[in-house]
mmCIF entry with sequence, helices, sheets and N, C-alpha, C, O atoms, coordinates in Angstrom:
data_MODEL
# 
_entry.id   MODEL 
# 
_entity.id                         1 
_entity.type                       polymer 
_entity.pdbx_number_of_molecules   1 
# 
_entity_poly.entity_id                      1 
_entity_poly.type                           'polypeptide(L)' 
_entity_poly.nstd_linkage                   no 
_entity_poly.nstd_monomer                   no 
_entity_poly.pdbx_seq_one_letter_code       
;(UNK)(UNK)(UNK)(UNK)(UNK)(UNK)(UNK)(UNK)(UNK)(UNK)(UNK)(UNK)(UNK)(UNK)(UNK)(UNK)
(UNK)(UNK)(UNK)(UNK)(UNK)(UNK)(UNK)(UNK)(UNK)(UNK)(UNK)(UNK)(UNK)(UNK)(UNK)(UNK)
(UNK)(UNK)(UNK)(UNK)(UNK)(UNK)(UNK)(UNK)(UNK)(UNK)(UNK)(UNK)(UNK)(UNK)(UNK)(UNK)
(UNK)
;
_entity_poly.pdbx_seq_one_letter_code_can   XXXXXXXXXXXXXXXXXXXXXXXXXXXXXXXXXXXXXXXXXXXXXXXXX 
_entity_poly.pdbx_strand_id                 A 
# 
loop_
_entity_poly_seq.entity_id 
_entity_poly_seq.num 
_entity_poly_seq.mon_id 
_entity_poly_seq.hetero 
1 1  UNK n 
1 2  UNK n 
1 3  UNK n 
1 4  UNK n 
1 5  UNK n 
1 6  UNK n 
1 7  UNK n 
1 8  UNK n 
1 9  UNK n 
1 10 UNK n 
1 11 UNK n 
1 12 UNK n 
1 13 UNK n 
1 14 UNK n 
1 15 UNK n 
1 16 UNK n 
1 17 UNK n 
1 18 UNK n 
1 19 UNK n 
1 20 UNK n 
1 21 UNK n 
1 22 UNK n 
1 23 UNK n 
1 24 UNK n 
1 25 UNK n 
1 26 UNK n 
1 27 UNK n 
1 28 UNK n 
1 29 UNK n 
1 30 UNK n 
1 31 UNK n 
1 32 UNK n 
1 33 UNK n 
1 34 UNK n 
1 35 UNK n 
1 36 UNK n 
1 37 UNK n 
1 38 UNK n 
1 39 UNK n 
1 40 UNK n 
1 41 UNK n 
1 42 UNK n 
1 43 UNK n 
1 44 UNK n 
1 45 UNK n 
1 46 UNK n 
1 47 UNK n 
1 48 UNK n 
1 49 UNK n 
# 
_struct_asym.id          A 
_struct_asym.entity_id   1 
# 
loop_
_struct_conf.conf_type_id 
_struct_conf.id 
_struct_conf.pdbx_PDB_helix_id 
_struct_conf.beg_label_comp_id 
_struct_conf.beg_label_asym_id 
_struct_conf.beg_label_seq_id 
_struct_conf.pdbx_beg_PDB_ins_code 
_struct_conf.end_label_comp_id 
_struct_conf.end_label_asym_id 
_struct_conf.end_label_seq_id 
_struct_conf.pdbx_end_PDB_ins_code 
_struct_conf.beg_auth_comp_id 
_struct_conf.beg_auth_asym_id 
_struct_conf.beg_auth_seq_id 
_struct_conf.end_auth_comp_id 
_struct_conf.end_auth_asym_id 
_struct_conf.end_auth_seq_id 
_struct_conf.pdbx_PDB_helix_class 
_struct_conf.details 
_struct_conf.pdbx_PDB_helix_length 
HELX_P HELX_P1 AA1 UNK A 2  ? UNK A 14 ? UNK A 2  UNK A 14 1 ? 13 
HELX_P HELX_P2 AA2 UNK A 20 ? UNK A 35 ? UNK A 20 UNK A 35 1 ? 16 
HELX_P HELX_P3 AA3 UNK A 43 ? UNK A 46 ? UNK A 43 UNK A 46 1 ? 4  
# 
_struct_conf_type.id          HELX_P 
_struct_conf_type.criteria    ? 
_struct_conf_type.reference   ? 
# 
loop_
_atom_site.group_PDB 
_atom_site.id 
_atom_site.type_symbol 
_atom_site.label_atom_id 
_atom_site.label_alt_id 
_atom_site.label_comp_id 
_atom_site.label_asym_id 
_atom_site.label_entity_id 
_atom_site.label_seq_id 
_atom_site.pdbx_PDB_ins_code 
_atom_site.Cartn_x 
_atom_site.Cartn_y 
_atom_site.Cartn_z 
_atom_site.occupancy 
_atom_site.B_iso_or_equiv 
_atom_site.pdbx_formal_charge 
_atom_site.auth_seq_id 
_atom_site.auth_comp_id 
_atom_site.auth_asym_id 
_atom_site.auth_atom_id 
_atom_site.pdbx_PDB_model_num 
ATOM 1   N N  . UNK A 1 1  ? 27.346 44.633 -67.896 1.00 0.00 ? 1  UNK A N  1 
ATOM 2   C CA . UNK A 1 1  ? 27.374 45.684 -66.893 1.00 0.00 ? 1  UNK A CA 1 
ATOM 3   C C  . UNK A 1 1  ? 26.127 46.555 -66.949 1.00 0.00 ? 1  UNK A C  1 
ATOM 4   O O  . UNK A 1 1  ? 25.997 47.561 -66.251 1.00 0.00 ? 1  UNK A O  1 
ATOM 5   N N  . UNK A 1 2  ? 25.361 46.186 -67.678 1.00 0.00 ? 2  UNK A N  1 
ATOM 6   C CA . UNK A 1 2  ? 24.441 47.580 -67.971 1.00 0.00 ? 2  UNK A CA 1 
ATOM 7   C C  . UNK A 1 2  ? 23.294 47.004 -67.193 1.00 0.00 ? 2  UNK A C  1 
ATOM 8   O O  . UNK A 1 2  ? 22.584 47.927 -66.795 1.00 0.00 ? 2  UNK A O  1 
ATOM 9   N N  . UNK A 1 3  ? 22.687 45.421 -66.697 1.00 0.00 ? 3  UNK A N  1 
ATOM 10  C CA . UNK A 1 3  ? 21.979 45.356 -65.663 1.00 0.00 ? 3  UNK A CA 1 
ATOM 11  C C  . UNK A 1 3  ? 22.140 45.328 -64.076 1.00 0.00 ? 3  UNK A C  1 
ATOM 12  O O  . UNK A 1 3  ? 21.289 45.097 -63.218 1.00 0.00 ? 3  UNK A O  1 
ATOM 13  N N  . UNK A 1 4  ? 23.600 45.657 -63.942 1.00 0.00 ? 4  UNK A N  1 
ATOM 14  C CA . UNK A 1 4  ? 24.461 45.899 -62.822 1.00 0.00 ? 4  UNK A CA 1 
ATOM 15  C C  . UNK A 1 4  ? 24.236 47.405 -62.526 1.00 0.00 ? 4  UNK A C  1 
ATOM 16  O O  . UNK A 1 4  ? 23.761 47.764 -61.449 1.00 0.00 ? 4  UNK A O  1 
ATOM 17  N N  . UNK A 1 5  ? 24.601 48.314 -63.543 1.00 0.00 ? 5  UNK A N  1 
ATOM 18  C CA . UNK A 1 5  ? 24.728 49.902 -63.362 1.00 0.00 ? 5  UNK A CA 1 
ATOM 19  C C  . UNK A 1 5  ? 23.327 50.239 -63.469 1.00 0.00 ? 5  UNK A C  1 
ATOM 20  O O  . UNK A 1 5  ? 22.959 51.195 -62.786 1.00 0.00 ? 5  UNK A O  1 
ATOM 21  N N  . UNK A 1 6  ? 22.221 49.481 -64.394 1.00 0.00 ? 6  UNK A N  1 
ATOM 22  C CA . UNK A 1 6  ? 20.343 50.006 -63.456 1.00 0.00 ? 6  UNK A CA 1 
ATOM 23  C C  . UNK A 1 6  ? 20.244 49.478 -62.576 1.00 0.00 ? 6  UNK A C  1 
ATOM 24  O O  . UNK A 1 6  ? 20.075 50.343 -61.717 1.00 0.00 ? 6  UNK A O  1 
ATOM 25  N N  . UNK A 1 7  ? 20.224 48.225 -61.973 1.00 0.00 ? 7  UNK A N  1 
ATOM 26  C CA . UNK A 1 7  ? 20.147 47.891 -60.293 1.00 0.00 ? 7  UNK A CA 1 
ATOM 27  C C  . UNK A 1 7  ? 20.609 49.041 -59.171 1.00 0.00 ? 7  UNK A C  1 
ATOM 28  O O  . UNK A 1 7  ? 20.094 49.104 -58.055 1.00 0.00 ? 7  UNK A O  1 
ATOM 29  N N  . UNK A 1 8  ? 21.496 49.798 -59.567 1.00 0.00 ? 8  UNK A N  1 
ATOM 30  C CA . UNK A 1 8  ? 22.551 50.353 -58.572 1.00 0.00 ? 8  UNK A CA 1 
ATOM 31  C C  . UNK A 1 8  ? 21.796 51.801 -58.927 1.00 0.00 ? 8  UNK A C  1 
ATOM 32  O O  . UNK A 1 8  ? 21.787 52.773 -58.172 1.00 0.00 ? 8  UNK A O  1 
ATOM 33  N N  . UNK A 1 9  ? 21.115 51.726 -60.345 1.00 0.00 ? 9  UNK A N  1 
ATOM 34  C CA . UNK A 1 9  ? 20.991 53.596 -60.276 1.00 0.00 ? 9  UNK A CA 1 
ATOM 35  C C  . UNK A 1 9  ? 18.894 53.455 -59.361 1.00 0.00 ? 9  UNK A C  1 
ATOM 36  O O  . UNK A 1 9  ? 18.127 54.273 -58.855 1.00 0.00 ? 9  UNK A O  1 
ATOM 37  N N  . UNK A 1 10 ? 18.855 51.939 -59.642 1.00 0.00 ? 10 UNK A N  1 
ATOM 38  C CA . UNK A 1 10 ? 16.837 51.895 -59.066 1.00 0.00 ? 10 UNK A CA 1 
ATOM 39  C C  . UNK A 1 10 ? 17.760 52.163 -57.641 1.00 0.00 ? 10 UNK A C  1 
ATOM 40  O O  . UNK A 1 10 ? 17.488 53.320 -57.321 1.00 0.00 ? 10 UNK A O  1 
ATOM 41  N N  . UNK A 1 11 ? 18.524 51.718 -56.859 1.00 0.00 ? 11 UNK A N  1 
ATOM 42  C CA . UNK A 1 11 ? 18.809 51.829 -55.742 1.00 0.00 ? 11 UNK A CA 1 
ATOM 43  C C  . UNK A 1 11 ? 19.010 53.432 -55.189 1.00 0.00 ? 11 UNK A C  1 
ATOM 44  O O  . UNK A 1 11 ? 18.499 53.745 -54.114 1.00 0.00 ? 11 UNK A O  1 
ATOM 45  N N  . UNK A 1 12 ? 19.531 54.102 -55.725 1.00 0.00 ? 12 UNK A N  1 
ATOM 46  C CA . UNK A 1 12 ? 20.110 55.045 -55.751 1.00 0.00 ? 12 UNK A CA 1 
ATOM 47  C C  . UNK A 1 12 ? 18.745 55.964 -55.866 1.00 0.00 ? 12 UNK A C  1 
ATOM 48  O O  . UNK A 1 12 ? 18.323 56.542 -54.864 1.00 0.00 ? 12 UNK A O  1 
ATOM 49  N N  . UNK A 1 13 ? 18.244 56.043 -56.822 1.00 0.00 ? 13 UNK A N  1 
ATOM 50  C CA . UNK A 1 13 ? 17.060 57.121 -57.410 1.00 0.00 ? 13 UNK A CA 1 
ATOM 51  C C  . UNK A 1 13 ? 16.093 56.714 -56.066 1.00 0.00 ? 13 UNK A C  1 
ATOM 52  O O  . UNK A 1 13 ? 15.707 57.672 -55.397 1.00 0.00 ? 13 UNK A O  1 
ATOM 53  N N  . UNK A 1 14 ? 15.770 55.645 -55.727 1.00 0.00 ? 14 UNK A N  1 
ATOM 54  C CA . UNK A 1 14 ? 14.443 54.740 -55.140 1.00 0.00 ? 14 UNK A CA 1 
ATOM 55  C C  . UNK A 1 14 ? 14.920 55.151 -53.354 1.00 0.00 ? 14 UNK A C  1 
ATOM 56  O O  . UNK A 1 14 ? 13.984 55.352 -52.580 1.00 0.00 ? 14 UNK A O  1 
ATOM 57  N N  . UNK A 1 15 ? 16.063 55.227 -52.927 1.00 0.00 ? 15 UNK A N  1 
ATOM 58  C CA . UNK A 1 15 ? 16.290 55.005 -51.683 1.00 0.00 ? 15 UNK A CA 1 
ATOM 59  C C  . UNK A 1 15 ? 16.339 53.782 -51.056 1.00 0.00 ? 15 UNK A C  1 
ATOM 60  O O  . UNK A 1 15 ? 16.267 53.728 -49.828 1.00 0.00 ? 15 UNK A O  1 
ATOM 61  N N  . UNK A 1 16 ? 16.505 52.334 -52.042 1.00 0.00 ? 16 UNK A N  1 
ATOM 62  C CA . UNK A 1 16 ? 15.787 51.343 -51.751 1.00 0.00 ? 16 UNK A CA 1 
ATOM 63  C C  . UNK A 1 16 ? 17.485 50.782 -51.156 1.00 0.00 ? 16 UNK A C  1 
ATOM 64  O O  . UNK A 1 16 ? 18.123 50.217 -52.044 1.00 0.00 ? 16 UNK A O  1 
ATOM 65  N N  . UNK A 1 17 ? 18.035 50.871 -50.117 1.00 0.00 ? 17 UNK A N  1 
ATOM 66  C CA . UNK A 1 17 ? 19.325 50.302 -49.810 1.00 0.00 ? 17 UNK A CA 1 
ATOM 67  C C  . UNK A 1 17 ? 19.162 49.268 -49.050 1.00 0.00 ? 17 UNK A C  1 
ATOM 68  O O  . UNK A 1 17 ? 20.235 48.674 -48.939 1.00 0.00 ? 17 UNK A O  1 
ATOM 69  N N  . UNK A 1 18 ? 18.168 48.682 -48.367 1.00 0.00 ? 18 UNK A N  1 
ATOM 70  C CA . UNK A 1 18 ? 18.002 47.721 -47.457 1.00 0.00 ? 18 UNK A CA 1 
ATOM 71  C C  . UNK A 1 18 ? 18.313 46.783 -48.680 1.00 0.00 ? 18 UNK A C  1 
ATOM 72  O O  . UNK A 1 18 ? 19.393 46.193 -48.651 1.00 0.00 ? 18 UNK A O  1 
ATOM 73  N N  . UNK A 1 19 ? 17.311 46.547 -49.961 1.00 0.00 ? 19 UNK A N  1 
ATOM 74  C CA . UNK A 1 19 ? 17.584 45.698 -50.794 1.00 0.00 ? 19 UNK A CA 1 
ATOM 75  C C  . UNK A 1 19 ? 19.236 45.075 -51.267 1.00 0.00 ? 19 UNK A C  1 
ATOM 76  O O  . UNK A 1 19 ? 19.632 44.123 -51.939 1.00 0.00 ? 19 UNK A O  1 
ATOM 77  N N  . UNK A 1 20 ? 19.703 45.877 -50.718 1.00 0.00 ? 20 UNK A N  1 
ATOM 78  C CA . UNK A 1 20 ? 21.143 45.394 -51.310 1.00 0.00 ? 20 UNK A CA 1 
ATOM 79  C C  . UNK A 1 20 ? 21.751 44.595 -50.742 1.00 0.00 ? 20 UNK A C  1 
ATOM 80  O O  . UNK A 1 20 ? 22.788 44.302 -51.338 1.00 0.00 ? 20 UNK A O  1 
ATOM 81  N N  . UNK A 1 21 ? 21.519 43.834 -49.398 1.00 0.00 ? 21 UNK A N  1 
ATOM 82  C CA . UNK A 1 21 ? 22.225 42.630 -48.935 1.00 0.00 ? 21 UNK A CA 1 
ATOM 83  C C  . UNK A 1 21 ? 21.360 41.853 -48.874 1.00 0.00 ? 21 UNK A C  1 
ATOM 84  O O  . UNK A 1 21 ? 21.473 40.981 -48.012 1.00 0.00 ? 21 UNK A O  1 
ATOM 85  N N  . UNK A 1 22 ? 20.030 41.847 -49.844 1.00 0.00 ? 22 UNK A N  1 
ATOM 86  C CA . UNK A 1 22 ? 19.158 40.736 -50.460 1.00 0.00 ? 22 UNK A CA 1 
ATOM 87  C C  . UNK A 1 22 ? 19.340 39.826 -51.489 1.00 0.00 ? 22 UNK A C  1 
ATOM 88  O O  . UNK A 1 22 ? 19.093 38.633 -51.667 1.00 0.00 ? 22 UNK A O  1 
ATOM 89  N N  . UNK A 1 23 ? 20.109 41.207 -52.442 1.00 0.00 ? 23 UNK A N  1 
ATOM 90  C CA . UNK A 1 23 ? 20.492 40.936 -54.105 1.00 0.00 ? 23 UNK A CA 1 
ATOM 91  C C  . UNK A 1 23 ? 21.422 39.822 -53.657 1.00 0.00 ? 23 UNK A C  1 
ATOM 92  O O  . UNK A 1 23 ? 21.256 38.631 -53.921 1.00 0.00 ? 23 UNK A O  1 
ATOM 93  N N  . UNK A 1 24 ? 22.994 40.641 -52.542 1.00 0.00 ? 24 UNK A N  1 
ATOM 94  C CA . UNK A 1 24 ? 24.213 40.045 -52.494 1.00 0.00 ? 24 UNK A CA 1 
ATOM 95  C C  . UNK A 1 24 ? 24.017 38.538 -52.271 1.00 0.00 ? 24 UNK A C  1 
ATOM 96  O O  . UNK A 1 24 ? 24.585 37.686 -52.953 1.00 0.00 ? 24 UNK A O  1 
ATOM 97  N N  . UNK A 1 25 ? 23.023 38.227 -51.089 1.00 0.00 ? 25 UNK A N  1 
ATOM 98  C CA . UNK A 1 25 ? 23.047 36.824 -50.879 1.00 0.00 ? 25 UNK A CA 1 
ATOM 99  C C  . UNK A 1 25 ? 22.178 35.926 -52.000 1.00 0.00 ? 25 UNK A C  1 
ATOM 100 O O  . UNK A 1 25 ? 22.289 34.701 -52.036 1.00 0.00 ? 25 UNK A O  1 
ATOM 101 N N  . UNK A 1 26 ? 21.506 36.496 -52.697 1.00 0.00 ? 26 UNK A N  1 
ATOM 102 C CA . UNK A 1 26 ? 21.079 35.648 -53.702 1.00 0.00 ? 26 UNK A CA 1 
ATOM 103 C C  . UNK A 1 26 ? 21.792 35.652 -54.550 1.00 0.00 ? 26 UNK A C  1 
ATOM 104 O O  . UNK A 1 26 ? 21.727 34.644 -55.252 1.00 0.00 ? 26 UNK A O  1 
ATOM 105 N N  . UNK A 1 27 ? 22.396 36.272 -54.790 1.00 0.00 ? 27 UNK A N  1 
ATOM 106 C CA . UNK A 1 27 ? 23.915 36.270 -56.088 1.00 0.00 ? 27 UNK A CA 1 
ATOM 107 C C  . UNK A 1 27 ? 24.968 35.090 -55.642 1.00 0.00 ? 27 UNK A C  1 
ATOM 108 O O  . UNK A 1 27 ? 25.290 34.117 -56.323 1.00 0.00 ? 27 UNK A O  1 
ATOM 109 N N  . UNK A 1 28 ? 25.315 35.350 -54.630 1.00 0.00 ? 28 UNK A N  1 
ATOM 110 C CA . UNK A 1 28 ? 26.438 34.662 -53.667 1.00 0.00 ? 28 UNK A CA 1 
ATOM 111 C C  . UNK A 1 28 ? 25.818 32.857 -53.482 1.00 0.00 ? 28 UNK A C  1 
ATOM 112 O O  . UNK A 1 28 ? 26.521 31.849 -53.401 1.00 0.00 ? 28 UNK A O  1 
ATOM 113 N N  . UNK A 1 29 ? 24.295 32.950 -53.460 1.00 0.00 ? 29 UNK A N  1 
ATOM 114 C CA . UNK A 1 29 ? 23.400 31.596 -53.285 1.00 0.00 ? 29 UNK A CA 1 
ATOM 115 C C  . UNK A 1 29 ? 23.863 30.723 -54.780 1.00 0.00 ? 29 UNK A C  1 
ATOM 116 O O  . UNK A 1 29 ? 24.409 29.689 -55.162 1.00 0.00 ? 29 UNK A O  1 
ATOM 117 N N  . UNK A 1 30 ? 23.241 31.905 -55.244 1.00 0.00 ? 30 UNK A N  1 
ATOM 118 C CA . UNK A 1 30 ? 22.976 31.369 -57.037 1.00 0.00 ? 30 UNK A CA 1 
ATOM 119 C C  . UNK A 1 30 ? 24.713 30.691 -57.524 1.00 0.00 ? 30 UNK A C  1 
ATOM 120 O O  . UNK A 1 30 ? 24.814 29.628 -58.137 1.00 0.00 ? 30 UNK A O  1 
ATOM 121 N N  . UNK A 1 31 ? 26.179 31.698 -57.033 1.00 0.00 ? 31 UNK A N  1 
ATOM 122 C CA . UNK A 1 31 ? 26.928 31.251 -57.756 1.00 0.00 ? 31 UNK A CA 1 
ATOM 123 C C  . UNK A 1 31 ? 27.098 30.231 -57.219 1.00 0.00 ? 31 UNK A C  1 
ATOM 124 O O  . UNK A 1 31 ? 27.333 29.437 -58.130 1.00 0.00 ? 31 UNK A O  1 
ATOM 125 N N  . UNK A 1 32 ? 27.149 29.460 -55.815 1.00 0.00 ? 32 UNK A N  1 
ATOM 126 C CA . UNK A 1 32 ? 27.341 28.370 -55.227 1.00 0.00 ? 32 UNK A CA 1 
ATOM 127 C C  . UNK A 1 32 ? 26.769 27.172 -55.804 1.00 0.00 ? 32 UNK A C  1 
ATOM 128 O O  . UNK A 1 32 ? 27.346 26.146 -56.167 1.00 0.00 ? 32 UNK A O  1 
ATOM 129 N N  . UNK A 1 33 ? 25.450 27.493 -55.831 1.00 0.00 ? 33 UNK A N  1 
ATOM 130 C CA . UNK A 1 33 ? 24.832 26.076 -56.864 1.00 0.00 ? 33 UNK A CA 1 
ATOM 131 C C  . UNK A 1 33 ? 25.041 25.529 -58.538 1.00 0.00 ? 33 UNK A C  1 
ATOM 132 O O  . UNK A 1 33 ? 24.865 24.442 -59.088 1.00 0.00 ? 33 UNK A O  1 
ATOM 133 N N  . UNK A 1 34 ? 25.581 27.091 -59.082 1.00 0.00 ? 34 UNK A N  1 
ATOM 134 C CA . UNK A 1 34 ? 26.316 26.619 -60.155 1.00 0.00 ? 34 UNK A CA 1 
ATOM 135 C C  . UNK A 1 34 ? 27.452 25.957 -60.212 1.00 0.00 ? 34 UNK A C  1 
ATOM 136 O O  . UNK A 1 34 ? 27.635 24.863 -60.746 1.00 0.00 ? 34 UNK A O  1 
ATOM 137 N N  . UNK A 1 35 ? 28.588 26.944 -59.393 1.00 0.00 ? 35 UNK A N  1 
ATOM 138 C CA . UNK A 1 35 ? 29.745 26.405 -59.356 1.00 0.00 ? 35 UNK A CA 1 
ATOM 139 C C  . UNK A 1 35 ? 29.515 24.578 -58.763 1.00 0.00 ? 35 UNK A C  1 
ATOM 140 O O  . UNK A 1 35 ? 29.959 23.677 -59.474 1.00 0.00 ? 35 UNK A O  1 
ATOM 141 N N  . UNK A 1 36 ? 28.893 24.296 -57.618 1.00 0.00 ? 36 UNK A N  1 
ATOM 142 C CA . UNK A 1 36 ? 28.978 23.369 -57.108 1.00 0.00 ? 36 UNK A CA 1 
ATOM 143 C C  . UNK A 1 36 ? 28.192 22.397 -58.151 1.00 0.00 ? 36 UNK A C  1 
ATOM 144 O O  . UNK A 1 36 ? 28.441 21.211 -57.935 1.00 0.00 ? 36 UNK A O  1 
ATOM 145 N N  . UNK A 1 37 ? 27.481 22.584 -59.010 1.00 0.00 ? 37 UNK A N  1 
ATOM 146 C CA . UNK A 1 37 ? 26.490 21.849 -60.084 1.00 0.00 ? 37 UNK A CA 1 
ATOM 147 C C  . UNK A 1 37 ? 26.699 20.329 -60.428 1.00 0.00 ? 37 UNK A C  1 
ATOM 148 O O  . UNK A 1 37 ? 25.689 19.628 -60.370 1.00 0.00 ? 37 UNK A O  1 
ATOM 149 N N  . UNK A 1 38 ? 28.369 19.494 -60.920 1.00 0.00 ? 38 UNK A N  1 
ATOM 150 C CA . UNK A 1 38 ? 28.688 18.748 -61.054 1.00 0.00 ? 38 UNK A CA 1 
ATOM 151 C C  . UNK A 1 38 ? 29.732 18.454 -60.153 1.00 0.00 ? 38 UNK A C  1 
ATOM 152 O O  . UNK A 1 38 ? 30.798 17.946 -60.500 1.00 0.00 ? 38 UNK A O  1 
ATOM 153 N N  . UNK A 1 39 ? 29.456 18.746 -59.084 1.00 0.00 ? 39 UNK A N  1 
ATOM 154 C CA . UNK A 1 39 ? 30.627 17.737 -57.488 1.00 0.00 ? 39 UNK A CA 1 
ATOM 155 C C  . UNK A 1 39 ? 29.773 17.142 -56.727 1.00 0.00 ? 39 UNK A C  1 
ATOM 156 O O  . UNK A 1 39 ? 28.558 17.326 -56.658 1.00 0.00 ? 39 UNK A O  1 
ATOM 157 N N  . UNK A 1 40 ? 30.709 16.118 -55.914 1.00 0.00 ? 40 UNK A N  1 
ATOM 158 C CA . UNK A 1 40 ? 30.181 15.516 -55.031 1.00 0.00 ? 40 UNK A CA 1 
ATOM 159 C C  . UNK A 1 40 ? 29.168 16.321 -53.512 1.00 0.00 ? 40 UNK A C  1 
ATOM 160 O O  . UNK A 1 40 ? 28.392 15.987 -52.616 1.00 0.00 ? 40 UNK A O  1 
ATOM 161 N N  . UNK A 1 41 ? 29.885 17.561 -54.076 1.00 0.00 ? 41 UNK A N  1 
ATOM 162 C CA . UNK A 1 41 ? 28.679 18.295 -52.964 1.00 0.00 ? 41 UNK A CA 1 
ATOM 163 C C  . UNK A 1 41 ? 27.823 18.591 -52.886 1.00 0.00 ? 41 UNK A C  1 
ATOM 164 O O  . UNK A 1 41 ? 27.323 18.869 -51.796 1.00 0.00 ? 41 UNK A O  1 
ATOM 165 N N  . UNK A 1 42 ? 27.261 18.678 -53.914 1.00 0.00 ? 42 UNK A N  1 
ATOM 166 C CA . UNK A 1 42 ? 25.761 18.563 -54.913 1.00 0.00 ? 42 UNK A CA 1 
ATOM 167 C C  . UNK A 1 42 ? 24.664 18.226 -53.622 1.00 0.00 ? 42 UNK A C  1 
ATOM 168 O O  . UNK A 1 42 ? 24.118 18.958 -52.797 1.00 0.00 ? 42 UNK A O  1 
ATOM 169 N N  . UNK A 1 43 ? 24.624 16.672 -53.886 1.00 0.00 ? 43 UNK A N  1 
ATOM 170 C CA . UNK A 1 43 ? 23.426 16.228 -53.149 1.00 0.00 ? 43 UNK A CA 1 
ATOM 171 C C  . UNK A 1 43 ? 23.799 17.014 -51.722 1.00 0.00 ? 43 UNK A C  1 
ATOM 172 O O  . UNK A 1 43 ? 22.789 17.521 -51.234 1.00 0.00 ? 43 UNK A O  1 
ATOM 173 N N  . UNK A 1 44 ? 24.609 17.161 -51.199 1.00 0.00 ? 44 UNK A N  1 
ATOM 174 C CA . UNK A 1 44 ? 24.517 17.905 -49.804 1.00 0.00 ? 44 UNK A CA 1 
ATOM 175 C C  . UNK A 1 44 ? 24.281 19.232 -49.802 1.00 0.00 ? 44 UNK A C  1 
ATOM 176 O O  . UNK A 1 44 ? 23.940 19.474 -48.644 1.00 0.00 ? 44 UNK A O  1 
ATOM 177 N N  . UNK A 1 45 ? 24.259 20.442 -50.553 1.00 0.00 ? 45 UNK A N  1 
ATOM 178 C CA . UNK A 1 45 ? 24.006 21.621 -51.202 1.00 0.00 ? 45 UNK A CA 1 
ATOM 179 C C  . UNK A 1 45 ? 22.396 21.649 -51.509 1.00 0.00 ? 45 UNK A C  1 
ATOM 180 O O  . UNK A 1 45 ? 21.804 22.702 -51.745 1.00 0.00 ? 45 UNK A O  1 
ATOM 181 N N  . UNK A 1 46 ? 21.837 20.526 -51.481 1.00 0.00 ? 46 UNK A N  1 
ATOM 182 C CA . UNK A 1 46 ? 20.048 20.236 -51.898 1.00 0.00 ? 46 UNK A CA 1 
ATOM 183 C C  . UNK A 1 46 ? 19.260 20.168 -51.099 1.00 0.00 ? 46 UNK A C  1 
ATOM 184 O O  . UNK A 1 46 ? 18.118 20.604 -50.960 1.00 0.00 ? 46 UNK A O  1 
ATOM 185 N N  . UNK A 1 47 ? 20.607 18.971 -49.962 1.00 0.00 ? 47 UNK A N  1 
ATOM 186 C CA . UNK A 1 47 ? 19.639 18.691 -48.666 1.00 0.00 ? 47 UNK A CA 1 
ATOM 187 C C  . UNK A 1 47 ? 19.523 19.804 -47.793 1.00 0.00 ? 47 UNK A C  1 
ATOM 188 O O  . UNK A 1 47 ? 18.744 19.758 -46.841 1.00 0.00 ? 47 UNK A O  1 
ATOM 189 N N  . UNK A 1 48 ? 20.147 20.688 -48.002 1.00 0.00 ? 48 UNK A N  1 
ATOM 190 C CA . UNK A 1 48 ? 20.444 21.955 -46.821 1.00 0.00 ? 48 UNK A CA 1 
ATOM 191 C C  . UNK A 1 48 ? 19.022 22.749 -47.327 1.00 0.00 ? 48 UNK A C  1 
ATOM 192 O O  . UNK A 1 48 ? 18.211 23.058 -46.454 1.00 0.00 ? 48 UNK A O  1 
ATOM 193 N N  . UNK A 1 49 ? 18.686 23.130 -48.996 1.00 0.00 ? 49 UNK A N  1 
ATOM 194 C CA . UNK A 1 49 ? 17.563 23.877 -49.601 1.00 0.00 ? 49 UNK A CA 1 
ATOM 195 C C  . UNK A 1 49 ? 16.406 23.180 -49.171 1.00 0.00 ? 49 UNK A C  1 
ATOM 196 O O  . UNK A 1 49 ? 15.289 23.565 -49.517 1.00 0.00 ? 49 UNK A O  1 
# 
């Protein structure tokens, strides 16, 4: 939690809020290719990148 709660306080101190549905979809990107890592959806999850 503690690189969760400085992300949120640079946001906060910085004014920087546009950034935050940048983080979300690269978070949301990133867990997809893990989770999906060993399924058959794989190669189709690659061809789309």
């Amino acid at each position: 939690m503690g690189r969760f709660t400085e992300i949120v306080n640079f946001l906060k101190v910085r004014k920087k809020w546009w950034l935050t549905p940048i983080i979300v979809v690269l978070i949301l990107l990133s867990l997809v290719l893990v989770l999906t890592q060993g399924s058959v959806l794989a190669p189709f999850i690659y061809a789309i990148f």
